[in-house]
N, C-alpha and C positions, 0 to 999 in steps of 0.2 A: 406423640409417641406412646404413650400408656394408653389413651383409648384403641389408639389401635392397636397397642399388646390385648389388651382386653379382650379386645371385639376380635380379633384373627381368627380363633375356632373356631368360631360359630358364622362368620361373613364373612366378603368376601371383600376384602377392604382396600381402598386407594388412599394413599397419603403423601402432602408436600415432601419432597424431597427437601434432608437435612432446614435449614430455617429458609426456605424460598419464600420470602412476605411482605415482598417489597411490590413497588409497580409492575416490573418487569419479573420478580419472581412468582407470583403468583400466575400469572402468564404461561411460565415454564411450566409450572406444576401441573397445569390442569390441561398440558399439549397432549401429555398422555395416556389421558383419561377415558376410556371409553365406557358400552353399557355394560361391559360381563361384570362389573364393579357392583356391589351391595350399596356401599356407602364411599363417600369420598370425603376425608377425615382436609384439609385445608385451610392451612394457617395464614391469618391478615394482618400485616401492621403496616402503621402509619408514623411519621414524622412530624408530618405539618398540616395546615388547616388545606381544605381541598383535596385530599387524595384518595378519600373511602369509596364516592358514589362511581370512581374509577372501578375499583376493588368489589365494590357489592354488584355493578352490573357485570363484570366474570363470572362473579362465584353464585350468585342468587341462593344464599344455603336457607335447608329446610329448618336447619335446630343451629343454634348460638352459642357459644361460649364463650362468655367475657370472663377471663382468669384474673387477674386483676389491674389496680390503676396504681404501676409506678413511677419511678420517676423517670426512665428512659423518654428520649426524646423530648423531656419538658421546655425545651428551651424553644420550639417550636408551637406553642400552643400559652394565650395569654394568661388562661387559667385554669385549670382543670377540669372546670364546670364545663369550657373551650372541649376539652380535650375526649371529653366521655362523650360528649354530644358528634364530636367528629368519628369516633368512635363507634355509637350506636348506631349510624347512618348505613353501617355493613347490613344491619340486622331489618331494616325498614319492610322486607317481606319474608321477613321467616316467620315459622307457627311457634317457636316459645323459646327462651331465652334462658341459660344459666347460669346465677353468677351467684356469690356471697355476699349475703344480706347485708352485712357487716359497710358495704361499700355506698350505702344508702344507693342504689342505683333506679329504683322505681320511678321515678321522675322523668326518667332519662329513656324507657323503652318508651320503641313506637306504638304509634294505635294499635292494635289486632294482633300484636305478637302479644302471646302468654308467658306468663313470670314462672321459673320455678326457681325460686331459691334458699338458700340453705343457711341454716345458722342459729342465730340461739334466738332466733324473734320468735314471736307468736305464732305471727302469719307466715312465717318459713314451709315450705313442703316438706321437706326434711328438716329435721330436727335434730342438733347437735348437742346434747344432755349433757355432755364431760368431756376432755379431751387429755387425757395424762403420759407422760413422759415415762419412759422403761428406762432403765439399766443398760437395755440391749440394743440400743441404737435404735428403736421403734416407739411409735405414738398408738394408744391405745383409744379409739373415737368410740363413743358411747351415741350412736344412731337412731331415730325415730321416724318410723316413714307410715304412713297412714294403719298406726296404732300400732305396729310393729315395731321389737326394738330389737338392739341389734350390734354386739361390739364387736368393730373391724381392730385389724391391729396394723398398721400403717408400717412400713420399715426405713421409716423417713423420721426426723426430728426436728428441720429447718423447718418456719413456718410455712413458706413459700409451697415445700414438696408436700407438707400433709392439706392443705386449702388446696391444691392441685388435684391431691387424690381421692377428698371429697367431694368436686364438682364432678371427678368422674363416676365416682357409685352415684351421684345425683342424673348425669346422666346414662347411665344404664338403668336406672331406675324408670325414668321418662320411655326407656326401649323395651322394656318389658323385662328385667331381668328381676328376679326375687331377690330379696335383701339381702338372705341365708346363702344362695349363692353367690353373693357379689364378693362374700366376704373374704374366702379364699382365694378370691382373683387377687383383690389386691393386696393382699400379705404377699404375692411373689412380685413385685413390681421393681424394677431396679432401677435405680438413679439415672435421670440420661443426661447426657454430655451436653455442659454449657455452651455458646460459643466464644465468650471468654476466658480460652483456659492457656497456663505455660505450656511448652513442651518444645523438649532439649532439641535444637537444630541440629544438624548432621554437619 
């Protein structure tokens, strides 16, 4: 949802419909897709062991985002180490992969696909120098992307939504956009709708 708020002005953008990321949803998603499309934004998940190399020969994608490793559907995979690895099997031919360093995941990419990730390591592409909490509902990231530095102001506070919206300045960053301008994209980002939410029956 946010990369393709992001990217909408400038390209021409196709995206799964609502959470389609299942066997049969990702199927839907990509029925109507065609080429007038820039980039096709295409969300993957999995339950259980065997169902990615399903999922990766549909989508063949060029760039990766692994957002992170919770506990959804754990009960399906014997260990986690299980679960990344059924996981990275989406990415087996993409050219470079983006996740948060934090997640130890280097192990875990395939051959030939390049690493960009983010975080307070060394070896991070981006570099995360601070990260502090506002008053105002918003998280202030303190940024460093090849010797440039740079504070976004995030309008998110959960950790979940600000690591979401740094994998996305990481990749816009991979697409060519300058730091200076990524920064005002995502101070307008708005919350998006879980799919576990109440709401009052008629």
């Amino acid at each position: 949802e946010w990369l393709s708020t992001l990217l909408d002005n400038d390209k021409n953008i196709y995206q799964s419909p609502k959470s389609y990321n299942s066997q049969l949803g990702v199927a839907l998603s990509l029925w109507n897709l065609t080429n007038e499309y820039e980039i096709a934004l295409i969300e993957a998940g999995i339950s259980e062991m065997h169902e990615m190399h399903k999922l990766e020969a549909m989508i063949r994608p060029n760039i990766g985002v692994f957002t992170n490793i919770g506990m959804a559907h754990a009960e399906g995979f014997a260990t986690k180490g299980d679960k990344i690895k059924e996981k990275m099997k989406l990415f087996e031919q993409a050219d470079v992969l983006f996740f948060p360093s934090k997640y130890d995941l280097e192990d875990y990419v395939p051959a030939g696909c390049a690493v960009f990730s983010w975080g307070q390591k060394a070896n991070d592409r981006l570099q995360v120098l601070a990260v502090e909490e506002s008053l105002r509902q918003e998280t202030s990231v303190h940024l460093r992307y090849e010797g440039q530095d740079c504070i976004i102001s995030l309008p998110f506070e959960d950790r979940a939504s600000v690591e979401n919206g740094i994998t996305c300045v990481a990749t816009l960053l991979y697409l060519g956009y300058p730091l200076l301008a990524i920064a005002p994209k995502v101070a307008l980002l708005k919350p998006v709708e879980m799919r576990l939410q109440l709401k009052k029956g008629k």
